[in-house]
C-alpha positions as CSV (number, residue, x, y, z in Angstrom):
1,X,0.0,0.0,0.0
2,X,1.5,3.2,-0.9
3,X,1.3,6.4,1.5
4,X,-0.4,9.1,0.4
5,X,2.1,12.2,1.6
6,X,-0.6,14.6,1.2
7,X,-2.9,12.2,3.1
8,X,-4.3,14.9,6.3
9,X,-4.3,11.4,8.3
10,X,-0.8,10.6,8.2
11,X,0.9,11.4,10.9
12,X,5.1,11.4,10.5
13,X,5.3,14.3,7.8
14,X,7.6,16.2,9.5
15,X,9.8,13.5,10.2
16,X,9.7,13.1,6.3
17,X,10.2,17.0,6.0
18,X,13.4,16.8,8.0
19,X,14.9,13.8,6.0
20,X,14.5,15.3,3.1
21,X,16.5,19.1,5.1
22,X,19.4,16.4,5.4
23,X,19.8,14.7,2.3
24,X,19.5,18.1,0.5
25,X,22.1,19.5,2.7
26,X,24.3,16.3,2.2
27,X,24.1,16.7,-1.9
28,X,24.9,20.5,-1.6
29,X,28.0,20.1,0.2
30,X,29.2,17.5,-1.9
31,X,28.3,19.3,-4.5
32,X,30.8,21.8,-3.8
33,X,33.3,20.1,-2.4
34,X,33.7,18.4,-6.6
35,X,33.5,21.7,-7.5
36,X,36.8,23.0,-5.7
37,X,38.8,20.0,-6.6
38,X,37.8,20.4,-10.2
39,X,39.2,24.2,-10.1
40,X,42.2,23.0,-8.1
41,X,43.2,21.2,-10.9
42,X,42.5,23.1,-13.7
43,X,44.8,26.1,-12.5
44,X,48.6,25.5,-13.2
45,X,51.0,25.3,-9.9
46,X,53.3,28.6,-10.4
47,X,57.2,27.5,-9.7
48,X,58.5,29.1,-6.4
49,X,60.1,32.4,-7.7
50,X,63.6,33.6,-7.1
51,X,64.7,33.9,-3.2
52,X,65.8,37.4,-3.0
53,X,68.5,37.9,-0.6
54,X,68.4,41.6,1.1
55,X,71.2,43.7,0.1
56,X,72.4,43.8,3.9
57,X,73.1,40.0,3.4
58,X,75.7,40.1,0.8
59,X,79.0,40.0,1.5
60,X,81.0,43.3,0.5
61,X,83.6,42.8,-2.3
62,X,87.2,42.2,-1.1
63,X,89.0,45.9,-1.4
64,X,91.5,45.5,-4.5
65,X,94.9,46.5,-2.9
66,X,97.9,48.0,-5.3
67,X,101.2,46.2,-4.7
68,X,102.8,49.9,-2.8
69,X,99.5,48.6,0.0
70,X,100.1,44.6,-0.7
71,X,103.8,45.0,0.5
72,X,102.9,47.3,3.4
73,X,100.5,44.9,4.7
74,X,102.9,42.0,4.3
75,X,105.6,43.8,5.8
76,X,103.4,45.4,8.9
77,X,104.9,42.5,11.5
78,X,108.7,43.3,10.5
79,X,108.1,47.1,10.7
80,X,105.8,46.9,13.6
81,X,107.8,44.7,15.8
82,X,111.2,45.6,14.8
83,X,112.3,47.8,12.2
84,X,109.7,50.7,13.1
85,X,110.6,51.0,17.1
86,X,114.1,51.3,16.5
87,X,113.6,55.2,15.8
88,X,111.5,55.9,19.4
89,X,114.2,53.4,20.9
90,X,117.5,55.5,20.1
91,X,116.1,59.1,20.0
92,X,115.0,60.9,23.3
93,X,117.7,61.8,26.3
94,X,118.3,58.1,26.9
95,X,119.0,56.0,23.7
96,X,119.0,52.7,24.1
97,X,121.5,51.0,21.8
98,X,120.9,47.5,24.0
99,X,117.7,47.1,23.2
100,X,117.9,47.8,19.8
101,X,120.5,45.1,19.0
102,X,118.1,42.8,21.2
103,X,115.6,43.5,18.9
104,X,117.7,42.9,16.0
105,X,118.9,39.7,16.9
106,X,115.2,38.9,17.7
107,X,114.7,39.1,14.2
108,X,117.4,37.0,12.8
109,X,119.8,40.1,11.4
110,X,123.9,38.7,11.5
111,X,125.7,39.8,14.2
112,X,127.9,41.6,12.0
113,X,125.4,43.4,10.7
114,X,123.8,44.3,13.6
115,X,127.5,45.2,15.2
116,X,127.5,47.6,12.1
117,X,124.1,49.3,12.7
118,X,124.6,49.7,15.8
119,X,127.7,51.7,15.5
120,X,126.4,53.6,12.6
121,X,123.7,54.7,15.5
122,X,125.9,56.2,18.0
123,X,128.5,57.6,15.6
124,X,125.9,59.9,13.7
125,X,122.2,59.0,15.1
126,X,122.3,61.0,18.7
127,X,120.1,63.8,19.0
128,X,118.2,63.0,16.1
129,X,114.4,62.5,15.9
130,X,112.5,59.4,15.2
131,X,112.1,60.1,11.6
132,X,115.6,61.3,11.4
133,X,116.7,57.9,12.8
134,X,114.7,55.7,10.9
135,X,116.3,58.0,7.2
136,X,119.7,56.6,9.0
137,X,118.8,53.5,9.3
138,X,117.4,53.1,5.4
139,X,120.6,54.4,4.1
140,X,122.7,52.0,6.0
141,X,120.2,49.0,4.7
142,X,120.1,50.5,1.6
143,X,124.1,50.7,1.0
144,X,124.4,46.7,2.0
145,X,122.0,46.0,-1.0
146,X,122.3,48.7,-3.5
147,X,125.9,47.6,-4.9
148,X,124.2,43.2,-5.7
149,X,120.9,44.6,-6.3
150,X,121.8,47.4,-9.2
151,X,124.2,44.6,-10.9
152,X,123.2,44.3,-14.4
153,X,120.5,41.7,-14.9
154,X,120.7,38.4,-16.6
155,X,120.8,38.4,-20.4
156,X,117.9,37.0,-21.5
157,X,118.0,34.4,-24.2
158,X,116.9,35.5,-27.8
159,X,113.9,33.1,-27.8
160,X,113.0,30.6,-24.9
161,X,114.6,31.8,-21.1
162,X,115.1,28.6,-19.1
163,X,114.5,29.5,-15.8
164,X,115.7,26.6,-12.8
165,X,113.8,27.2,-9.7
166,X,114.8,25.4,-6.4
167,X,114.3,25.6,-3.4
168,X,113.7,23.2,0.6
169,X,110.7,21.7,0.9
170,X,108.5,23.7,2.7
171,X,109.6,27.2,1.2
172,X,106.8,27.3,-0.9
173,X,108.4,26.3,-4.1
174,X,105.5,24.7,-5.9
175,X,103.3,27.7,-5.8
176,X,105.6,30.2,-6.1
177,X,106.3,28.7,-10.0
178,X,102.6,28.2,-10.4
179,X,102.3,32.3,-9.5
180,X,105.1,33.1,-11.8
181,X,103.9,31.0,-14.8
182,X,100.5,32.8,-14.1
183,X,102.0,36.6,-14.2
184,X,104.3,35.9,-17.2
185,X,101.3,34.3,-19.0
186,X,99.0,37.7,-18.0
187,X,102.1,39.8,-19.4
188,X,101.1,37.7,-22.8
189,X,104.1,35.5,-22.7
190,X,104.0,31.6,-24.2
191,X,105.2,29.8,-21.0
192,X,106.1,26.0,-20.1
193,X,106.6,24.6,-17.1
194,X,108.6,21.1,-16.3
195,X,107.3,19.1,-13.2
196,X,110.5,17.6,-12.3
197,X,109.9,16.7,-8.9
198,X,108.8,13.3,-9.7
199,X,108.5,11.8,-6.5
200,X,106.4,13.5,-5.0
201,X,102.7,13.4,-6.7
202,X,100.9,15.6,-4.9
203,X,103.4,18.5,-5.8
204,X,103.2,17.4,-9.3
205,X,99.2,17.4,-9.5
206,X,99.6,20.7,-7.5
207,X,101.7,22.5,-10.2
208,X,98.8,21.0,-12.9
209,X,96.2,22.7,-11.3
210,X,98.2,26.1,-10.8
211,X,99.0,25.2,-14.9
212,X,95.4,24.8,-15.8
213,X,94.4,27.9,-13.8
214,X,96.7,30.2,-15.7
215,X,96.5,28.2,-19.3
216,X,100.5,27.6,-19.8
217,X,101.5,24.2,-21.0
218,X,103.3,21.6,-18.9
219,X,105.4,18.5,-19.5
220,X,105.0,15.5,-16.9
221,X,106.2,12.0,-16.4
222,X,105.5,9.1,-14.2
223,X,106.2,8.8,-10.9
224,X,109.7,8.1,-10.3
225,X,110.8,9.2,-13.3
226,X,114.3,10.6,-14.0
227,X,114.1,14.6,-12.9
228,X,116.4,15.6,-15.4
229,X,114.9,13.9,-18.1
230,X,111.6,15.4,-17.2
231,X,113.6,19.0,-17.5
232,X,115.6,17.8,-21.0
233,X,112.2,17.1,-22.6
234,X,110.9,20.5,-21.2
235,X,113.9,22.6,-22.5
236,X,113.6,20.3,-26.0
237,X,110.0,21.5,-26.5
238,X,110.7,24.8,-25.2
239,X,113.3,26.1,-27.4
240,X,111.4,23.8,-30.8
241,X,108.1,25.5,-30.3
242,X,109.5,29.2,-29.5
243,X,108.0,29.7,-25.8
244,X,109.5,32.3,-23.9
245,X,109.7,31.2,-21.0
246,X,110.7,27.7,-19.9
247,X,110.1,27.0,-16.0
248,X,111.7,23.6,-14.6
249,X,110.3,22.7,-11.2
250,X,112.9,20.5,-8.8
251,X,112.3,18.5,-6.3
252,X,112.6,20.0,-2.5
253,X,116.1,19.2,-1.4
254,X,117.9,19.1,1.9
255,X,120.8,21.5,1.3
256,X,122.4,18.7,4.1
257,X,122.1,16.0,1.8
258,X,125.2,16.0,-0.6
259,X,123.7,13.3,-3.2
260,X,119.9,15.2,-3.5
261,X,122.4,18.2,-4.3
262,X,124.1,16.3,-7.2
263,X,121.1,15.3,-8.6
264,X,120.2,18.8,-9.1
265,X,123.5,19.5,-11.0
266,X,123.1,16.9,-13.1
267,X,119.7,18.2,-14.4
268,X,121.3,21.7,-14.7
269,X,123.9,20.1,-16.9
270,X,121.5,18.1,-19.2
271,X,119.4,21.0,-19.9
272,X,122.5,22.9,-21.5
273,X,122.9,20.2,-24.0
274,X,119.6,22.0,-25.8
275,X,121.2,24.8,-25.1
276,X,124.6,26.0,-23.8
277,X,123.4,29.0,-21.9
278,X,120.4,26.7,-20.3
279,X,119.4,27.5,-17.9
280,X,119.6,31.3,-18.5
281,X,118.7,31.6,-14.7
282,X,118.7,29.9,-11.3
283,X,116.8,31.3,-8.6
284,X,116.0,29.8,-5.0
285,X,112.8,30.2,-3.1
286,X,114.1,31.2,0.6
287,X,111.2,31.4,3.2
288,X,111.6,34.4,5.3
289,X,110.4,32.7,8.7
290,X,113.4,30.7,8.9
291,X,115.5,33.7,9.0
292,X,119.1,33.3,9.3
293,X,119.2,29.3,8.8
294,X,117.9,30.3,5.2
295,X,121.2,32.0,4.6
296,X,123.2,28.8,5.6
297,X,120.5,26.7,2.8
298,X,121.3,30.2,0.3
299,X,125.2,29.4,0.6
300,X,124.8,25.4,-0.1
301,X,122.7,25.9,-3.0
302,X,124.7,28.9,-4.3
303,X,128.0,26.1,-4.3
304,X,126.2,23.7,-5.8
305,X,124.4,25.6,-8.9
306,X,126.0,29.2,-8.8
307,X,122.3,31.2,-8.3
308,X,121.5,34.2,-9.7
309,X,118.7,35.2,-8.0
310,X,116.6,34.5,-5.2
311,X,112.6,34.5,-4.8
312,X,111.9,35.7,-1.3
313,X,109.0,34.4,0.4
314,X,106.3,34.5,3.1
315,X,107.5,37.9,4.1
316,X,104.2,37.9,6.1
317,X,104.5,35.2,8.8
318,X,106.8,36.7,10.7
319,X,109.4,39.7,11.8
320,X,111.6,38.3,10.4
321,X,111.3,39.7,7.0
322,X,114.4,42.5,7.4
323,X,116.7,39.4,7.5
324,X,116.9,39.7,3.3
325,X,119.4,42.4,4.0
326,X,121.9,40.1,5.8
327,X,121.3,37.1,3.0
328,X,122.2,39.8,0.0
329,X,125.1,41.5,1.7
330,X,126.5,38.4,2.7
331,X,125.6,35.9,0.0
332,X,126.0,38.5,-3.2
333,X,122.9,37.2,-4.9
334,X,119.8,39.7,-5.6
335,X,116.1,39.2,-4.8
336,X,114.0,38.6,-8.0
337,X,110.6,38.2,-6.6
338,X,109.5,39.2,-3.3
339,X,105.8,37.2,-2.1
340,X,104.0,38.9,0.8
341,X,100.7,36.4,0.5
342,X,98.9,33.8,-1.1
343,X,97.2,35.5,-4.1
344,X,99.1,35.4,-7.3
345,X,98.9,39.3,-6.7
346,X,101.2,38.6,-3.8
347,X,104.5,37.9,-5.6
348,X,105.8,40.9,-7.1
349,X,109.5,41.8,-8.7
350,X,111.8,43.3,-6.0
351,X,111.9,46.9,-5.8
352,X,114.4,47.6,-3.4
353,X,113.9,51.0,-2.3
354,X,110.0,50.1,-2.1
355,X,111.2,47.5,0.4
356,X,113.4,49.3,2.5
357,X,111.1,52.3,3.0
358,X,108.2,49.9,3.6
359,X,110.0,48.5,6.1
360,X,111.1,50.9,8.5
361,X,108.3,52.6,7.7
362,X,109.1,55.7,5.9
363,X,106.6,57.0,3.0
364,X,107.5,55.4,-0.3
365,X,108.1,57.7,-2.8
């Protein structure tokens, strides 16, 4: 029997009323709920933009220093702690000429060269000024040097200049040819290098990435090989294809160790059978921080290969910086190169009076 909704007698049409409130109610909101998702996925999802960093954030651009400021910052702990008090020490009504030599042997200067100073001080420095003092003390630095470090330089060869760099391990050898090949190569030179230190890998795969960096060429071998070969292959390809510069790497040696020394002779001697005046130069890395023993390694390696210039580095690890004075007057070899830092900017050709003025601290002119 089928109910009659609009029957007056039946009784439950409220409840039938309210059903129908509910199910409506149920369709609607399902209703909508379709419709969002369908929108949801008919609008593309936009990629995340670009994270802007505020300007605040960024890290300021490293100040770009000229080499007159590169040397004076690499110089600062020599001048500060040494070569700078030395005016305030002697001048005043009570100079003190024994705490100046203190300092001076602090700082690894030869006793005869500080004997020397020091008498130059109270002969003509008394009664003078600071600034007066420290003009004294230039020109007594400046007349040790001036007489190796004027000499006429090296003839350079007509087409490739072989150039024998050696050096203790330690002294910073490796990257001091890596920053040379670079600065020649910005200068447009065609450079080479030779990796002769062939037992020692790490040096050798050092010296490639410093190659690579700058674009020179390099000539390698493997490990173990003969050193001098390495540098008679190097000179060979040097001088065939017309580079002009030709730098042989050597192995670190103990200036001690008689037979490591030999070896080096031996591969200056095979290079001048490419070419008698190979090599055109030999210069020696000498790390400032070891002072006066780098005199004593200057003098073996001067006997052994007869230098003709040294490369003077890490002038900025310690006071001990001044101590290039004693090694030229003494040893009769000029400074080539002088390094004050890591950056290839860092090694710079020696400009004497720039060096002495820097480090006693007068205004470079």
């Amino acid at each position: 029997m089928m109910l009659d909704f609009f029957d007056p007698n039946f009784d439950n049409v409220e409840v039938l009323i309210s059903g129908f409130v509910v199910v409506g109610s149920v369709l609607t909101y399902w209703m909508s709920q379709r419709k969002q998702r369908k929108i949801s996925t008919d609008v593309p999802t936009e990629a995340p933009g670009p994270v802007v960093v505020p300007k605040k954030d960024l890290a300021p651009a490293p100040p770009k220093f000229n080499w007159t400021q590169r040397l004076s910052l690499g110089l600062e702990k020599s001048r500060s702690e040494v070569w700078g008090k030395i005016g305030n020490l002697f001048s005043g009504e009570g100079p003190s000429l024994d705490e100046i030599e203190e300092v001076l042997y602090t700082a690894d200067i030869p006793t005869a060269l500080v004997q020397e100073l020091l008498a130059k001080l109270d002969k003509d420095g008394k009664g003078k000024s600071p600034e007066e003092i420290q003009q004294l003390v230039y020109g007594f630095m400046k007349e040790k040097m001036a007489p190796v470090q004027n000499q006429a330089p090296a003839e350079k060869a007509k087409v490739t200049n072989v150039i024998m760099i050696v050096g203790v391990n330690g002294a910073g050898k490796t990257t001091t040819i890596g920053k040379l090949a670079t600065k020649l190569k910005s200068e447009g030179h065609k450079v080479i290098v030779g990796a002769c230190d062939t037992f020692r890998a790490a040096a050798v795969d050092q010296l490639q990435v410093w190659c690579d960096r700058a674009g020179v060429d390099m000539v390698r071998a493997k490990d173990g090989a003969d050193p001098s070969g390495v540098a008679f292959d190097t000179v060979a390809k040097g001088v065939k294809e017309s580079y002009d510069y030709c730098l042989i790497d050597t192995a670190g040696r103990l200036h001690t160790n008689q037979n490591l020394m030999d070896e080096l002779t031996k591969t200056k001697r095979v290079m001048s059978k490419i070419d008698a005046q190979a090599p055109n130069e030999v210069l020696l890395v000498l790390d400032a921080i070891t002072g006066q023993n780098a005199l004593k390694q200057a003098q073996e390696f001067h006997k052994a290969l007869q230098l003709t210039g040294i490369i003077f580095t890490k002038c900025d690890g310690s006071a001990k910086a001044g101590s290039a004075v004693g090694i030229v007057d003494q040893l009769k070899v000029p400074i080539k190169y002088i390094g004050v830092g890591e950056s290839v900017e860092d090694l710079h050709e020696f400009d004497m009076e720039l060096y002495l003025k820097t480090l006693v601290g007068l205004q470079p002119t």
